[in-house]
C-alpha positions in Angstrom: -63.3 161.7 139.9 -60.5 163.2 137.8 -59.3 166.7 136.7 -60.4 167.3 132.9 -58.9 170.7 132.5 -57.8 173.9 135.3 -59.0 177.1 134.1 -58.3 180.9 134.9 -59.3 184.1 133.8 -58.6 187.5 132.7 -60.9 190.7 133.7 -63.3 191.3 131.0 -66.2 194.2 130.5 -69.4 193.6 129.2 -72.2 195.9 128.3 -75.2 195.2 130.7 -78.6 197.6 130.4 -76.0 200.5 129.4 -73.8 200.1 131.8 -70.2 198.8 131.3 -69.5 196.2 133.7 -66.3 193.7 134.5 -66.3 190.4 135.4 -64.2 187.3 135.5 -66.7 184.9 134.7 -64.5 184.3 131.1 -62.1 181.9 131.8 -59.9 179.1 129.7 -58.4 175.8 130.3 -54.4 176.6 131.3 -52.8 173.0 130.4 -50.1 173.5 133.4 -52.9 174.1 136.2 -54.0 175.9 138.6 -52.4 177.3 142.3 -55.1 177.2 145.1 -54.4 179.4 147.6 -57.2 180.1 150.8 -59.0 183.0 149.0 -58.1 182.4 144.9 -56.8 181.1 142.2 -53.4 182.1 142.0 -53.5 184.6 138.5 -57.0 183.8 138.0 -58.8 187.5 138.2 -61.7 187.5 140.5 -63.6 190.9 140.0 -65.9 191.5 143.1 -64.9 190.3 146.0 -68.5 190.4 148.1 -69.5 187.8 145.4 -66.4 185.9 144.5 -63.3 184.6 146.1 -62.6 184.3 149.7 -62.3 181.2 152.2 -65.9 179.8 151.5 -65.6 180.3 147.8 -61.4 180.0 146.8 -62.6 177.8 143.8 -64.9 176.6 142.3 -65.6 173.2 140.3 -67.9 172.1 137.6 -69.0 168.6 136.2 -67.2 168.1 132.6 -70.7 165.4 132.4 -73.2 167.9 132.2 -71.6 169.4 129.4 -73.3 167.5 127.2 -77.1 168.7 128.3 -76.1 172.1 127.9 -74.2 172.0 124.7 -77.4 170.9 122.1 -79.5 173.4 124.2 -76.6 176.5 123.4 -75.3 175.0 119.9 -74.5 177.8 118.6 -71.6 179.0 121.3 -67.8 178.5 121.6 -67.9 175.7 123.7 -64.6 175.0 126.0 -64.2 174.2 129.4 -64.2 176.8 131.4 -67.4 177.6 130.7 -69.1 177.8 133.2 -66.7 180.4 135.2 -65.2 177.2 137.3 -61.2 176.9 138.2 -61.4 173.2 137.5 -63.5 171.0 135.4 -63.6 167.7 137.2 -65.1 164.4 135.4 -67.6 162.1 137.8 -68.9 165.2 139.8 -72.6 165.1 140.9 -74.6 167.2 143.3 -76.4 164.1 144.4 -73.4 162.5 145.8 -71.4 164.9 147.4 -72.0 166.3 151.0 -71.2 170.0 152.7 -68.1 169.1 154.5 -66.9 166.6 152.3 -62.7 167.2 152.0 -61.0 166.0 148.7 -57.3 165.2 147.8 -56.8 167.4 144.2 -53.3 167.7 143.1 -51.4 168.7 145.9 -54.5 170.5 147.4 -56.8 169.1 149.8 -60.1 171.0 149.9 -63.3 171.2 151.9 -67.2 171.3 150.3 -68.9 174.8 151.4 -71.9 175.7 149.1 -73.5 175.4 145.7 -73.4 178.4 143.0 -76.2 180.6 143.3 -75.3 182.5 139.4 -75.7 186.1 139.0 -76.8 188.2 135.6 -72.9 187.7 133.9 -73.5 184.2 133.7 -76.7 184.9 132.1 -74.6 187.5 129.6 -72.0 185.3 129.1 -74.1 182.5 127.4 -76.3 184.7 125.7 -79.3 184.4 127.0 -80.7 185.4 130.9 -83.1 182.9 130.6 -80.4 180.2 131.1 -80.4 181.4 134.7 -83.9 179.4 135.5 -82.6 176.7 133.4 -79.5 176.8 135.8 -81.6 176.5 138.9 -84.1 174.1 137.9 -81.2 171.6 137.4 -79.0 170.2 141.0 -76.3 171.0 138.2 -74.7 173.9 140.5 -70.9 172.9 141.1 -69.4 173.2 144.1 -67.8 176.2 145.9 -64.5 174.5 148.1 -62.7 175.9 150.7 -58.7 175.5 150.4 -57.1 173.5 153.5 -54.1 172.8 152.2 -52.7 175.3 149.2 -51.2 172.9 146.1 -51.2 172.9 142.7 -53.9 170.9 140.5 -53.1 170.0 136.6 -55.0 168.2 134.4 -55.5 164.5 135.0 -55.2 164.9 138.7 -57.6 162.6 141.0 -60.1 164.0 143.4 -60.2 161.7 146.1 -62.4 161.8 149.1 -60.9 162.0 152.1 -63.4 162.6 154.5 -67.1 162.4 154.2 -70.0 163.8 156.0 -73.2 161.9 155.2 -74.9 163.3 158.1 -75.0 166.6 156.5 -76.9 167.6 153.5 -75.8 167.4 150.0 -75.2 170.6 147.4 -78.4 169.0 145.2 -80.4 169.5 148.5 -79.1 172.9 149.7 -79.0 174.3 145.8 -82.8 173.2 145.6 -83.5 174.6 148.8 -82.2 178.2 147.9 -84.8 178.6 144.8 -87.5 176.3 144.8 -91.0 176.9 146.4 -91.5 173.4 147.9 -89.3 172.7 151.3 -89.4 170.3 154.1 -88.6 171.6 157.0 -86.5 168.6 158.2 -84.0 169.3 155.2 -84.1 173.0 156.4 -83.7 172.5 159.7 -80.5 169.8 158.9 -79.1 172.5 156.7 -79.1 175.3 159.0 -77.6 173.0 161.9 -74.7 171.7 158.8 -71.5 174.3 160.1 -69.6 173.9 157.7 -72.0 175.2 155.1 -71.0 178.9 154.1 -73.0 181.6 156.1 -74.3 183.0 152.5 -76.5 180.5 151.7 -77.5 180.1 155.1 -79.0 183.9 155.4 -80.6 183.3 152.2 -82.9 180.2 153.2 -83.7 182.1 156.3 -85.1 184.7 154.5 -86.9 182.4 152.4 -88.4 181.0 156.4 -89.1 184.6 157.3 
């Protein structure tokens, strides 16, 4: 896998049902990259924190490959990486193949895998139209949340190399899936609330789901 572009953003405000509200969801490709640190993005703006940031979601990363089915279904935006809200657009990314727990070498930082995005109502605004939300989830095209084990920086063109991998726990395509559709086996569930290193927030939000 390899870095296609590091992105940050400023604080923006939208206008959402007559409220004004801000978000950081609008971010850019910086072409010398990005610092981790265990919580952010160093200068990226990260508006509310109960959502965004912290050690089980310091930065997230998006596959630059699935550009390509969003872009004929939203022709009419200003496509750029960044899209999406991630820090880093990585090339050869996929849900399928990744495990909670996995650790990666990016740049000088070495990260662990914590949880799939679940996206909010900004995303929704962002692209225009709230609808892509369902689109969102009815794809495994999530990205990945990481935790920061080792702070570095990460430019453009940087590898992503897997360090350590944990097959025995369940993959973002499965816990992503398991957080919004109606079907679940409860031998996935019970492997993905036995997985510790998945975040806690997903977690409480399948057991809901159980009752």
């Amino acid at each position: 896998m390899r870095v296609i572009a590091t992105n940050i953003g400023e604080v923006t405000e939208i206008d959402y049902r007559g409220k004004k509200v801000k978000t950081g969801i609008y971010k850019y490709p910086v072409a010398d990259g990005i610092f981790l640190g265990t919580e952010d993005v160093k200068n990226d703006h990260v508006v509310d924190r109960r959502f965004h940031g912290g050690v089980d979601k310091a930065c997230y990363l998006y596959s630059a490959d699935f550009y390509d089915f969003w872009k004929p279904l939203y022709p009419d935006l200003n496509w750029s990486y960044g899209m999406f809200g991630e820090n880093i657009t990585i090339e050869g990314l996929n849900e399928k193949e990744i495990y909670i727990g996995n650790q990666y070498q990016i740049g000088e930082a070495i990260v662990e895998v914590s949880q799939p995005r679940q996206p909010c109502f900004k995303f929704g605004h962002k692209m225009g139209d709230p609808g892509i939300l369902k689109q969102f989830i009815n794809t495994t095209f999530s990205g990945i949340y990481v935790r920061v084990l080792k702070k570095g920086l990460v430019k453009p063109e940087d590898k992503m190399e897997l360090l350590v991998e944990k097959k025995s726990n369940p993959t973002i395509a499965e816990v992503f899936y398991c957080l919004y559709q109606p079907e679940l086996k409860r031998s996935v569930l019970d492997k993905i609330l036995a997985c510790d290193e998945l975040a806690e927030s997903p977690k409480k939000e399948i057991q809901k789901r159980l009752g």
